[in-house]
Backbone bond lengths (Angstrom), bond angles and torsions (degrees), N, CA, C in turn:
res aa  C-N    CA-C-N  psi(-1)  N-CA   C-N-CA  omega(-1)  CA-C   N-CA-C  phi
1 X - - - 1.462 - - 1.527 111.22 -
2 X 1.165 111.80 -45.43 1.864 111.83 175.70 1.369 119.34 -63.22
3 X 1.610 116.62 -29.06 1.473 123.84 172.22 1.618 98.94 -57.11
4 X 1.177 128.20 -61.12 1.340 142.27 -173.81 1.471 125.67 -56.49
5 X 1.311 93.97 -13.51 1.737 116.51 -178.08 1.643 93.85 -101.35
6 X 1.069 107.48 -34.78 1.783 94.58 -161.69 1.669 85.99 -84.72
7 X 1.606 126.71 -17.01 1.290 112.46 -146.54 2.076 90.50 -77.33
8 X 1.050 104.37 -30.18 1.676 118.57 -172.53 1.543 97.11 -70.65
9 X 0.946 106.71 -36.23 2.090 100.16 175.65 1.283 101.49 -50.67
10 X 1.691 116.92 -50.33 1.429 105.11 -152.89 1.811 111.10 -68.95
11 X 1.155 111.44 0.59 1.699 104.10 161.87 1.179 123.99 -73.66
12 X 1.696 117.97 -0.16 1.028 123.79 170.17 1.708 114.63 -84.46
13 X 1.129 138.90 -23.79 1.522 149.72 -105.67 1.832 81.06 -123.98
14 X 1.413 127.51 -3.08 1.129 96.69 -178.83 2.097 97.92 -114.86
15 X 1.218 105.37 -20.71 1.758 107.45 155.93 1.230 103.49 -66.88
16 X 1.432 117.55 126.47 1.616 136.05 137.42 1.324 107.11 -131.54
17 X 1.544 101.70 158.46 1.420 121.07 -157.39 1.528 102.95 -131.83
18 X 1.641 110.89 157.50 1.523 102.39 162.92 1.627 87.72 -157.76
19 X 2.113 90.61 129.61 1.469 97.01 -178.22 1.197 115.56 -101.84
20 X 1.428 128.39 166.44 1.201 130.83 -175.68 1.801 111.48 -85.32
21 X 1.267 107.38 150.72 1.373 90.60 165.47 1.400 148.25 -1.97
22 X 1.100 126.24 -74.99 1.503 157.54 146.09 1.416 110.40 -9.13
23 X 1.808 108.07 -21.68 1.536 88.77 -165.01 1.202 108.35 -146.19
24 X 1.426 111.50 60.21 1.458 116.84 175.32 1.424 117.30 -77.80
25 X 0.830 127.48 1.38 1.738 126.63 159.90 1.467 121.69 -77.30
26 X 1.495 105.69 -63.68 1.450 102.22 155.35 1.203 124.78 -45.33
27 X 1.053 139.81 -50.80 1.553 130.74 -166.92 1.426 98.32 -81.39
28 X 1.087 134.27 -24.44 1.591 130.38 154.14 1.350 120.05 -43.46
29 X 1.395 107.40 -53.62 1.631 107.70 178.32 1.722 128.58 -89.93
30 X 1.766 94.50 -13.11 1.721 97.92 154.66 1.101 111.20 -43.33
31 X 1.555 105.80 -58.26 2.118 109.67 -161.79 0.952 96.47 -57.11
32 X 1.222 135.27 -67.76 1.696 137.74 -179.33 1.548 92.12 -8.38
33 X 1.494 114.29 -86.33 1.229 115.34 -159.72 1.828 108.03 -35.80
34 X 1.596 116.43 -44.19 1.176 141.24 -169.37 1.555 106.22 91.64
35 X 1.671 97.19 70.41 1.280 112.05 155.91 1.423 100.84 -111.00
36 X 1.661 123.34 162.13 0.875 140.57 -176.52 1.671 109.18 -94.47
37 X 1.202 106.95 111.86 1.791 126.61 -167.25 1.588 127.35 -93.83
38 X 0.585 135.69 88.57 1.506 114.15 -172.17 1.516 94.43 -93.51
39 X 1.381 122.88 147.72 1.353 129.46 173.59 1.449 102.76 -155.10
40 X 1.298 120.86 160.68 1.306 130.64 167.21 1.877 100.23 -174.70
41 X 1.292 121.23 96.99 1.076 124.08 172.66 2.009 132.15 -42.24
42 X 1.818 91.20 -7.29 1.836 92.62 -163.83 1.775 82.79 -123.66
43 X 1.743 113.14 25.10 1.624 97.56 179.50 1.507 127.52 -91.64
44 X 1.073 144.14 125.54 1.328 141.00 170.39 1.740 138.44 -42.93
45 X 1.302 110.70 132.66 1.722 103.97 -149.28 1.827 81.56 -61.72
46 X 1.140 113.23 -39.00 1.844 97.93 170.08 1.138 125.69 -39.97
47 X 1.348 129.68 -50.55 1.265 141.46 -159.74 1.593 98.79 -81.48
48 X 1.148 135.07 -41.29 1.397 161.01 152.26 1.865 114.03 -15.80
49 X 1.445 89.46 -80.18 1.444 112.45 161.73 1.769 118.05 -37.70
50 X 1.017 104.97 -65.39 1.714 121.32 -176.06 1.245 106.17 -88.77
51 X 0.850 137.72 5.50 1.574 133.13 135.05 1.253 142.98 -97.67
52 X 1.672 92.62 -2.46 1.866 103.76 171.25 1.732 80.52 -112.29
53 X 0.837 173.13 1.05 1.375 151.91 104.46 1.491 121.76 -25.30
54 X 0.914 117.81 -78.12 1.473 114.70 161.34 1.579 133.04 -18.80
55 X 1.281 105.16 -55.06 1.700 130.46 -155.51 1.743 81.38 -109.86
56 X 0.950 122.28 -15.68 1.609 99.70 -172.70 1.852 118.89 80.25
57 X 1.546 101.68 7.92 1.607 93.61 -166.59 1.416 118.35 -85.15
58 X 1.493 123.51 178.60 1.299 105.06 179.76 1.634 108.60 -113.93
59 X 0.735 121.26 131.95 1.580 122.03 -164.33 1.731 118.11 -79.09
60 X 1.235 119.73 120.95 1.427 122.73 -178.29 1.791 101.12 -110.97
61 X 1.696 98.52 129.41 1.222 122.04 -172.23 1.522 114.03 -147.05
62 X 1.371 110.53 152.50 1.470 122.29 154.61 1.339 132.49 -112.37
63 X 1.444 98.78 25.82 1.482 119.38 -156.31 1.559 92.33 -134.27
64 X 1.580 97.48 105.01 1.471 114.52 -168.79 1.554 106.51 -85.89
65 X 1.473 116.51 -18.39 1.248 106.04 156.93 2.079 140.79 -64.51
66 X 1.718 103.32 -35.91 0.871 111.72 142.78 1.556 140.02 -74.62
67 X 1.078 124.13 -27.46 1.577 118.04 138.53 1.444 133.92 -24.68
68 X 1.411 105.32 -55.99 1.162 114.92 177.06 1.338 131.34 -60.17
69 X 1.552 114.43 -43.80 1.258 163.60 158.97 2.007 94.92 -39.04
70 X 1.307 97.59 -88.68 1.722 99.94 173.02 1.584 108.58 -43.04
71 X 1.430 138.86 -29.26 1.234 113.43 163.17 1.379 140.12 -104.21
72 X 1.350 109.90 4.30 1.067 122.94 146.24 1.641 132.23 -45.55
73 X 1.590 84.59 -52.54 1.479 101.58 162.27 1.661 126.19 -68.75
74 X 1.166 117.41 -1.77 1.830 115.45 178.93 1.717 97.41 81.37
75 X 1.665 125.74 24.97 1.347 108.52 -167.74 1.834 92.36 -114.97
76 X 1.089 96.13 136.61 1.490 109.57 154.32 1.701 130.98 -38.52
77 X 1.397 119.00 95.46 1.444 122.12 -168.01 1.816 105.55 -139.86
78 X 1.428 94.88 134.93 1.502 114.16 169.91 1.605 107.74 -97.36
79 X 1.463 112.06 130.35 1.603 91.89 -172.15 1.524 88.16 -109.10
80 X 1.419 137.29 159.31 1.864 108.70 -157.60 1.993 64.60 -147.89
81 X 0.971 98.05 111.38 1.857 107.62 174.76 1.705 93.01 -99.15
82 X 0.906 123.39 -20.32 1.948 124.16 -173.50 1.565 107.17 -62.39
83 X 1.305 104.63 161.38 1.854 106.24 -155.84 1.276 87.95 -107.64
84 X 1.545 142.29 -6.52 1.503 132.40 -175.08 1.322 108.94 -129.21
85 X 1.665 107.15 167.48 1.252 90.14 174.87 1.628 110.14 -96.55
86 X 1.149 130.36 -12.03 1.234 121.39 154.75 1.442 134.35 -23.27
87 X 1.664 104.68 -61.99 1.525 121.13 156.66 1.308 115.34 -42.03
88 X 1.564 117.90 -80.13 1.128 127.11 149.15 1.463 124.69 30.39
89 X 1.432 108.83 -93.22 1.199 140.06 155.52 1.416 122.06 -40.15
90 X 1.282 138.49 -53.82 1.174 156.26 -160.82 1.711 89.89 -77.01
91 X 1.572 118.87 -29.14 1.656 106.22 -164.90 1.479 84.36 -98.50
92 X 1.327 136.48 -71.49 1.242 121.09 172.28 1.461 126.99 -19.27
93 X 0.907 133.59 -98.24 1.159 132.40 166.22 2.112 121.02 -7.96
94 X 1.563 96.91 -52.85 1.228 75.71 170.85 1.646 120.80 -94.97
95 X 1.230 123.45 10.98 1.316 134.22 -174.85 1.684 102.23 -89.51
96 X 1.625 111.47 -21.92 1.475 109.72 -166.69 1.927 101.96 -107.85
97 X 1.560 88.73 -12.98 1.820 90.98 179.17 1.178 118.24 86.25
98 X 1.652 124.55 20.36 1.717 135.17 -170.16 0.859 90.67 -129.37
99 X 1.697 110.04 122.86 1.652 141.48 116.49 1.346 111.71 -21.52
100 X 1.431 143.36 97.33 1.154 137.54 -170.89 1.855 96.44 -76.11
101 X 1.335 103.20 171.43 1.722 106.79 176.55 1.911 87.78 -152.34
102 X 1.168 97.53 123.67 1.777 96.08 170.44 1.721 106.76 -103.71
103 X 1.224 103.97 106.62 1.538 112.41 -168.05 1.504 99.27 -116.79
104 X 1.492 141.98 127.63 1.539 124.89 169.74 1.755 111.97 -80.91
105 X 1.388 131.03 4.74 1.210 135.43 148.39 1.103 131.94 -45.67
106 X 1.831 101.35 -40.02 1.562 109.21 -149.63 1.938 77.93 -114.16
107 X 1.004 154.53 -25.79 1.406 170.94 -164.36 1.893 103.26 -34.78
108 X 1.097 103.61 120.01 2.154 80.54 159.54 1.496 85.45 -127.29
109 X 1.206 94.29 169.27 1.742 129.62 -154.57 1.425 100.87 -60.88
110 X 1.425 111.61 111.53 1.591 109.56 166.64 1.433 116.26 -49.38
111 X 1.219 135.14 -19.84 1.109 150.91 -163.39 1.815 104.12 -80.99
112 X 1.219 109.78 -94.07 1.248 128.63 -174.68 1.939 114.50 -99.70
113 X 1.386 114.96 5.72 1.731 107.56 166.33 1.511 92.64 79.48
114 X 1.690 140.97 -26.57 1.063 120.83 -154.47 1.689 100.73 -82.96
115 X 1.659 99.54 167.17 2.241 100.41 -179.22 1.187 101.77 -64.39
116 X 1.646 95.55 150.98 1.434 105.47 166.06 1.374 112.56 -89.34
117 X 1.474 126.48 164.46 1.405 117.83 174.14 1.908 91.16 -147.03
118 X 1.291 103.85 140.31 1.582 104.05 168.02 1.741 124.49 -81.46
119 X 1.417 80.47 134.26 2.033 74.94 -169.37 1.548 99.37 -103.47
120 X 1.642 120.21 156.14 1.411 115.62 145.72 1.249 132.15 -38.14
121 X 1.250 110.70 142.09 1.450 110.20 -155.06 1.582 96.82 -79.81
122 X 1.465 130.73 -26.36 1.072 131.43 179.04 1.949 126.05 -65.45
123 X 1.385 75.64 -10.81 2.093 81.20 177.76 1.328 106.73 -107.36
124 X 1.599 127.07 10.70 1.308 125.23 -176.17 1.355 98.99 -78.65
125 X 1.553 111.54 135.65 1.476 117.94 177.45 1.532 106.98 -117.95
126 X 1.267 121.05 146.47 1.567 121.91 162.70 1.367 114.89 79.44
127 X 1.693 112.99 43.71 1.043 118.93 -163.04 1.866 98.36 -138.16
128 X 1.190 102.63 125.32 1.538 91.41 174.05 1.616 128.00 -67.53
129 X 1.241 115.92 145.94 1.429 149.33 -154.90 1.388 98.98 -54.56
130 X 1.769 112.60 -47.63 1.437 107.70 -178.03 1.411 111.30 -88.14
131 X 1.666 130.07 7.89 1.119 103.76 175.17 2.033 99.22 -119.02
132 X 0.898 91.84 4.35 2.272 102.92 168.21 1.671 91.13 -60.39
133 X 1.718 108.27 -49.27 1.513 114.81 -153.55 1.613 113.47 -69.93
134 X 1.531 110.86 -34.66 1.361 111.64 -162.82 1.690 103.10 -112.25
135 X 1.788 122.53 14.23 1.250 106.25 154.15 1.074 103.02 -151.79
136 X 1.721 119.88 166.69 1.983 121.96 -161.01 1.029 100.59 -120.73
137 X 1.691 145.97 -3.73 1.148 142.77 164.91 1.677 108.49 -115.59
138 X 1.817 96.08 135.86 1.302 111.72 179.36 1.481 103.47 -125.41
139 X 1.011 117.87 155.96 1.582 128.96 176.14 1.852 110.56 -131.72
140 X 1.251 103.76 135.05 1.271 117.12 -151.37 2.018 100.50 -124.32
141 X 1.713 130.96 98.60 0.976 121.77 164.78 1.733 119.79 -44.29
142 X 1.336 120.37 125.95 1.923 109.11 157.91 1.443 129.26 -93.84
143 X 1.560 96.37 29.61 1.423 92.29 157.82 1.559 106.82 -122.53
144 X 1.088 129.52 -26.27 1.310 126.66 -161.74 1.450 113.49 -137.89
145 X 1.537 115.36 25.05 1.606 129.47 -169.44 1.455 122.57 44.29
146 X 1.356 113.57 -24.43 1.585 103.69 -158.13 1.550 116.84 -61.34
147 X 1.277 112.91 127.04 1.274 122.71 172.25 1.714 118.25 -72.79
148 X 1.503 111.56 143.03 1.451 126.90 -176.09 1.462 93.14 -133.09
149 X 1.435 92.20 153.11 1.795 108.37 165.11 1.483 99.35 -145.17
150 X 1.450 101.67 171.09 1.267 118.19 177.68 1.921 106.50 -66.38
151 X 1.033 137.07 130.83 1.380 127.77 -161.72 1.443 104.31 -164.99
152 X 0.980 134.49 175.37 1.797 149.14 169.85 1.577 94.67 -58.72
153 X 1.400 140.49 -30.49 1.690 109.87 166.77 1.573 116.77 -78.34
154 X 1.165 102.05 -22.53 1.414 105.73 173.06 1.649 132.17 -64.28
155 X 1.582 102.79 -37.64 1.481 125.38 152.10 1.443 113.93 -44.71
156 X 1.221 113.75 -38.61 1.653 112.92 -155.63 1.795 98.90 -101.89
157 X 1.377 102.31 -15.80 1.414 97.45 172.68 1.848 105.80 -93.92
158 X 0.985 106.36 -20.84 1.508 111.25 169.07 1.521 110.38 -59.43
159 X 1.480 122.82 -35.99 1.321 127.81 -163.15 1.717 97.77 -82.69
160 X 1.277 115.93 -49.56 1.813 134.93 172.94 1.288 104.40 -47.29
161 X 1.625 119.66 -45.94 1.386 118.22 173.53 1.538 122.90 -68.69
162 X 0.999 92.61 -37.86 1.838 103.97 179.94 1.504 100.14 -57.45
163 X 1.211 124.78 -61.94 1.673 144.11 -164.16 1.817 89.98 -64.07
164 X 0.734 148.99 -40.61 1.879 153.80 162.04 1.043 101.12 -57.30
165 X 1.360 135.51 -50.78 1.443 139.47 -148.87 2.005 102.99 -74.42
166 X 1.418 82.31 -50.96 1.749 109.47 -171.21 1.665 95.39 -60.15
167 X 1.744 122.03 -60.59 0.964 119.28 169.06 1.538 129.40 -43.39
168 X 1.009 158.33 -72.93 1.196 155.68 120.03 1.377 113.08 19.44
169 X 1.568 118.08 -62.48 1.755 115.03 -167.28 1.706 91.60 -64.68
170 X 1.502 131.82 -34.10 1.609 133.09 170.33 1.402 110.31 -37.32
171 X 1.965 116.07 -55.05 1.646 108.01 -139.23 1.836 86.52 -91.93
């Protein structure tokens, strides 16, 4: 079943994104989905540019000057003028033509962009006692270790996803 879960991620693997400053939440909750994020809050709309050239990515901004800039250049750009990331999301998504799926299988690390992989629950380290007890799957980043489980933020991003999902099946 997890082969089969990761196999549906890989329709994701040919969107990558790189956000501008401005939008480190969103690009937090792309990965969630397990889109591939690039973020760095102190990066330059230069540095920006030539790395979604490079990498092929498509660039998410609120910065209509760099927008402009990326199409000038022949580069792929979302210009996201919306004040949430709910909205946000809702234009992406339909601007890129994906059915989002929020799966924590398919997930990379809000943190650092790197894959997630699920570990035995018995090698999880640095995790409190009452929460080892009340769930059996852990998920483990390989770039930056931090462990996630299914938990009450995960619920609440399930609920954010649903409310996108519903939106979308509308437009």
């Amino acid at each position: 079943m997890i082969d089969q879960e990761k196999e549906q991620n890989s329709k994701y693997e040919f969107l990558k994104f790189i956000a501008d400053g401005m939008l480190g939440s969103l690009a937090r909750k792309l990965r969630i989905y397990g889109f591939d994020v690039l973020y760095n809050a102190e990066i330059l709309d230069e540095n920006i540019l030539a790395i979604a050239k490079n990498d092929n990515r498509i660039i998410l901004t609120s910065d209509r000057a760099l927008h402009e800039k990326a199409i000038l250049n022949n580069l792929k750009s979302v210009l996201l003028s919306e004040d949430n990331d709910e909205d946000r999301m809702v234009n992406i998504f339909k601007r890129v033509g994906v059915r989002p799926e929020l799966n924590p299988i398919n997930s990379r690390c809000p943190l650092c962009n790197g894959n997630i992989e699920e570990v035995d629950k018995d090698n999880v380290k640095n995790i409190p006692e009452s929460v080892l007890k009340k769930h059996d799957h852990f998920y483990s980043c390989v770039v930056c270790g931090k462990i996630y489980w299914v938990g009450s933020h995960w619920l609440r991003l399930k609920k954010f996803s649903e409310k996108i999902i519903q939106r979308l099946r509308q437009a």
